[in-house]
C-alpha positions as CSV (number, residue, x, y, z in Angstrom):
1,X,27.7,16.6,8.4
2,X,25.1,15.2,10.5
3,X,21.8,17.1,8.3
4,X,20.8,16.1,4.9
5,X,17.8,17.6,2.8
6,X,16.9,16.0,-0.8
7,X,14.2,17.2,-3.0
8,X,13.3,15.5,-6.0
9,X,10.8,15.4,-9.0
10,X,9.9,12.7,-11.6
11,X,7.5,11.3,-14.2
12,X,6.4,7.7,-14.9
13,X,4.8,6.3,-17.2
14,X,2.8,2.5,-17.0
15,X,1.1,0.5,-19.1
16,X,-2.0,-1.1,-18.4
17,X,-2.6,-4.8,-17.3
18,X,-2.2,-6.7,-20.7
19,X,-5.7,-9.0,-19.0
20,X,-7.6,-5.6,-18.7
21,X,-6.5,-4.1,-22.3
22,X,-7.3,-8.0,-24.0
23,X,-10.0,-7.8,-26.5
24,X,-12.2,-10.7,-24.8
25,X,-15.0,-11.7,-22.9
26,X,-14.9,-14.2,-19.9
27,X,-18.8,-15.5,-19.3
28,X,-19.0,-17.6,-16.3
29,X,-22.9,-18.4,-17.4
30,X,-23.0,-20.9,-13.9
31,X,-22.6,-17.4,-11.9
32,X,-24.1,-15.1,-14.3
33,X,-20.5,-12.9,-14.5
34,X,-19.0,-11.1,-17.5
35,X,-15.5,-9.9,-17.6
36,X,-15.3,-7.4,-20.7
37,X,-11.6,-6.2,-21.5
38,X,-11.2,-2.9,-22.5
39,X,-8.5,-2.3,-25.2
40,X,-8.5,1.6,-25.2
41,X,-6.9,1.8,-22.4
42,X,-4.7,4.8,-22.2
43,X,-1.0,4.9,-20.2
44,X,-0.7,5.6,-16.9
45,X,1.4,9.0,-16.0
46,X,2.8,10.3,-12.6
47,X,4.1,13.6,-11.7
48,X,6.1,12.9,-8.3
49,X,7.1,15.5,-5.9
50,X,9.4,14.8,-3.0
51,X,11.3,16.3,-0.3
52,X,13.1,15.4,2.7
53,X,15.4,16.1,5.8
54,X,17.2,13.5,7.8
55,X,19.5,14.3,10.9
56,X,21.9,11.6,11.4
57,X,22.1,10.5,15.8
58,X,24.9,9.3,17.5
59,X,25.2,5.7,17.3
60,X,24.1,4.3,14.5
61,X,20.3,6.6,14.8
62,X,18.6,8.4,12.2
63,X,15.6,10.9,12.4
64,X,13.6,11.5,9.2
65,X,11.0,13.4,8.0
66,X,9.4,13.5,4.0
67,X,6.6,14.7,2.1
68,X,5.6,13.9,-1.0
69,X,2.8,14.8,-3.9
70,X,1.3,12.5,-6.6
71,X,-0.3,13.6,-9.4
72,X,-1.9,10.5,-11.4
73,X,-3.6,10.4,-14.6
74,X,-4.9,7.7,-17.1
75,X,-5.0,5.2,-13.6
76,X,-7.0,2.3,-15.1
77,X,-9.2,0.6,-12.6
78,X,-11.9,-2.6,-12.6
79,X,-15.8,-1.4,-12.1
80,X,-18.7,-2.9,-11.8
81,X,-22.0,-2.0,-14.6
82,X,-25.4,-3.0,-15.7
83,X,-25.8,-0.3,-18.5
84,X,-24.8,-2.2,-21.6
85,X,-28.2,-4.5,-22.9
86,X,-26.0,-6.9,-24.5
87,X,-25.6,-8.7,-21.3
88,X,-28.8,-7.8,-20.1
89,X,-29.5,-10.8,-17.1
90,X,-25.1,-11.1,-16.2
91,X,-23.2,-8.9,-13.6
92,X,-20.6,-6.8,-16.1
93,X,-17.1,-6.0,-15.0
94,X,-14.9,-3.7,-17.1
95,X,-12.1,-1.3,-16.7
96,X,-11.7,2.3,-17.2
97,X,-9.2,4.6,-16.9
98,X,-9.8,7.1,-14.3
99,X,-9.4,11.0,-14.6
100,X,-7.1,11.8,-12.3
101,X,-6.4,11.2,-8.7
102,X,-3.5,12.7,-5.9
103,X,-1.8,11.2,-3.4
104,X,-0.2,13.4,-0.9
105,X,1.6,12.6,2.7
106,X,3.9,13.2,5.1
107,X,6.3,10.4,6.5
108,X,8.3,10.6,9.6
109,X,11.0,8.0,11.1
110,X,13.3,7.0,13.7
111,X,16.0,4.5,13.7
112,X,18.4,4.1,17.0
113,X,20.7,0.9,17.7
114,X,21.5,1.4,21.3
115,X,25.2,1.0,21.0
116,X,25.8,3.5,24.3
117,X,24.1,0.5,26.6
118,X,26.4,-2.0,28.2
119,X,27.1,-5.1,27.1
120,X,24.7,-7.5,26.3
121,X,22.3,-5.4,25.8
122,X,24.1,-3.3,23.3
123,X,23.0,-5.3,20.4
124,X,19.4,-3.3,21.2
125,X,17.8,-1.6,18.9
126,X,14.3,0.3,17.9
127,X,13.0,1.9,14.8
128,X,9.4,3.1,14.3
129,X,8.3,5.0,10.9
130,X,4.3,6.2,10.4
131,X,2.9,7.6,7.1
132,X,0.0,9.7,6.8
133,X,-1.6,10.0,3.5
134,X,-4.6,12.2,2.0
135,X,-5.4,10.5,-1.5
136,X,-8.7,10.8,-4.1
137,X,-9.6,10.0,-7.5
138,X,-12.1,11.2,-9.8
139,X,-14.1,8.4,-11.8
140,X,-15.8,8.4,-15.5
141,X,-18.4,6.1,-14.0
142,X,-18.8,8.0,-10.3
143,X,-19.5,11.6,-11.9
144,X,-19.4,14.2,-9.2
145,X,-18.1,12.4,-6.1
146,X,-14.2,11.8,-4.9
147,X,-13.6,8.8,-4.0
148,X,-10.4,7.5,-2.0
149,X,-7.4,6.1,-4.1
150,X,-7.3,2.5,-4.9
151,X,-5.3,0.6,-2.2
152,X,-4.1,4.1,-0.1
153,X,-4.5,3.7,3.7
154,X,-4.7,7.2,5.4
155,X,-2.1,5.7,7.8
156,X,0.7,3.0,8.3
157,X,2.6,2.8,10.4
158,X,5.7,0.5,11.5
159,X,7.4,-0.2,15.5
160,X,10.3,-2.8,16.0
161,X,12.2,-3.9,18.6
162,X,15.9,-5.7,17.2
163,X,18.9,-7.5,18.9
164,X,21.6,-7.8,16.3
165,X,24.8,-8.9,18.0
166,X,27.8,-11.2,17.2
167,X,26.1,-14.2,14.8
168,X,22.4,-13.7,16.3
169,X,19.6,-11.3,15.2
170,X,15.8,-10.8,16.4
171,X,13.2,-8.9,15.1
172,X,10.0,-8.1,16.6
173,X,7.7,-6.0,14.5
174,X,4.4,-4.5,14.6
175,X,2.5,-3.3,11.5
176,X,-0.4,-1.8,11.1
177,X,-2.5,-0.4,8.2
178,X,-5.6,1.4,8.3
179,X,-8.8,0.7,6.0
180,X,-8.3,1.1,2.2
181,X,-10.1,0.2,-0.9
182,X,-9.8,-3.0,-1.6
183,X,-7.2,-3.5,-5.3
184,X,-8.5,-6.9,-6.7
185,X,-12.5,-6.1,-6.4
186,X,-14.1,-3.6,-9.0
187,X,-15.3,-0.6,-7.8
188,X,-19.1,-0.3,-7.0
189,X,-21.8,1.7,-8.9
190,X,-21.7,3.7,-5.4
191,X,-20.4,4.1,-2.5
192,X,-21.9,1.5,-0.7
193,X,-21.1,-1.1,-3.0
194,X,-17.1,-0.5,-2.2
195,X,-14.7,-3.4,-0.9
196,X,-12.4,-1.8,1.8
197,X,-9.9,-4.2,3.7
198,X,-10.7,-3.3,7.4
199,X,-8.0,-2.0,9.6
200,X,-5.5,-4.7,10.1
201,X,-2.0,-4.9,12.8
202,X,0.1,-7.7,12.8
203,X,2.7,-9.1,15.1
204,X,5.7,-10.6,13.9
205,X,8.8,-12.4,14.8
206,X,12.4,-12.9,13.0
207,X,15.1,-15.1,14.4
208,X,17.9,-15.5,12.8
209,X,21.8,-17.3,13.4
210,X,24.8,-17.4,10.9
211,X,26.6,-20.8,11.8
212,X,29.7,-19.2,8.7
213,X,29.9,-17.1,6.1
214,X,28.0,-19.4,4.4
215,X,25.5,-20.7,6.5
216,X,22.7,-19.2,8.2
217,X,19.6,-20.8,10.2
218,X,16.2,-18.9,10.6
219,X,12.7,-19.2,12.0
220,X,9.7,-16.8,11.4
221,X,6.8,-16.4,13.3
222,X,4.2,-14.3,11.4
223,X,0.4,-12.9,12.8
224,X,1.6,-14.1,16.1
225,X,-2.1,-13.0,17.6
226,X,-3.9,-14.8,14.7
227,X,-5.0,-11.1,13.4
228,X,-8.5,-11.3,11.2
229,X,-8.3,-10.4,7.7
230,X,-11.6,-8.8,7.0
231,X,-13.2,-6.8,4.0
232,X,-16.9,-4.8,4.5
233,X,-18.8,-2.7,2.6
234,X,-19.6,0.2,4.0
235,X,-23.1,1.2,5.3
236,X,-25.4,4.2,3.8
237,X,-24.5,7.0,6.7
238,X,-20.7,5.8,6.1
């Protein structure tokens, strides 16, 4: 009663961003920047693969472990390109759709509200969950290299300590997520012309009090160490 193993499969379709299939150019002549849409476009379709295990703890505790497979075709994706003369002198961004590209990981959990603790500090509780991903893509305008997955982090990964007891709950949370590809820059003629979002953890805070059944009061406290958002490109020896 306490084990339970899933497995799935599915396939999803998407259509592309109605601004990157629109017939248009946007010149910005004060920056020298074309935005060319591409209306050719094709669908996005993903094969998923999934399977799981979770063993249920005493007390309000789960322990889980999934892994999963993405298979991803027609992806469309913004790049960068100075091969068209017609805007000879402007810096050209387009979209394209992308061969293919996999995603494929292995996520593992815990969840435990401390219930067996005497009181007050049985309202305790702790969850942590980390993900580790291996992901690539294969680009019409990168022939011959594999190139990580747009916005795929090879790990993130999740810790909170929780007091939820009588009318009052707290919430304090770490997050973390390593580098990854940056999702609203176009993608560079090469490697070293890549946005990646830098490694990035963040503390946060939840308090929270229901006065009724109607009535709640709540206060958040986000980035509590003032945490750096950065984005690099990466140098020529990587």
């Amino acid at each position: 009663e306490s084990l339970v193993f899933r497995a799935s499969y599915s396939n999803a379709l998407a259509r592309p961003n109605f601004g990157d299939i629109a017939f248009r150019r946007l010149i910005n002549d004060e920056d020298g920047e074309i935005t060319v849409g591409n209306p050719f476009l094709e669908t996005l379709e993903g094969t998923n693969w999934d399977a799981s295990v979770e063993y249920y703890l005493p007390s309000l505790g789960v322990l889980s472990a999934s892994v999963f497979f993405k298979e991803i075709e027609n992806f469309a994706y913004e790049f960068e390109t100075d091969a068209d003369p017609r805007y000879a002198g402007y810096d050209v961004t387009s979209f394209a759709n992308g061969s293919n590209g996999d995603i494929k990981g292995l996520e593992l959990a815990y969840q435990q509200q401390l219930r067996m603790l005497p009181a007050p500090f049985d309202g305790l509780g702790f969850m942590a969950n980390a993900t580790f991903l291996d992901s690539d893509a294969l680009l019409p305008t990168r022939p011959g290299e594999e190139v990580p997955f747009i916005g795929q982090s090879d790990l993130t990964a999740n810790i909170a300590l929780t007091y939820d007891k009588g009318p009052f709950f707290v919430r304090l949370a770490m997050n973390h997520r390593d580098a990854h590809l940056r999702e609203d820059e176009a993608i560079g003629g090469s490697a070293v012309e890549d946005f990646y979002i830098d490694d990035f953890s963040q503390l946060d805070l939840v308090v929270r009090y229901e006065i009724d059944d109607n009535w709640e009061v709540f206060a958040e406290w986000v980035n509590i160490t003032d945490e750096p958002f950065r984005v690099y490109l990466p140098s020529d020896n990587g």
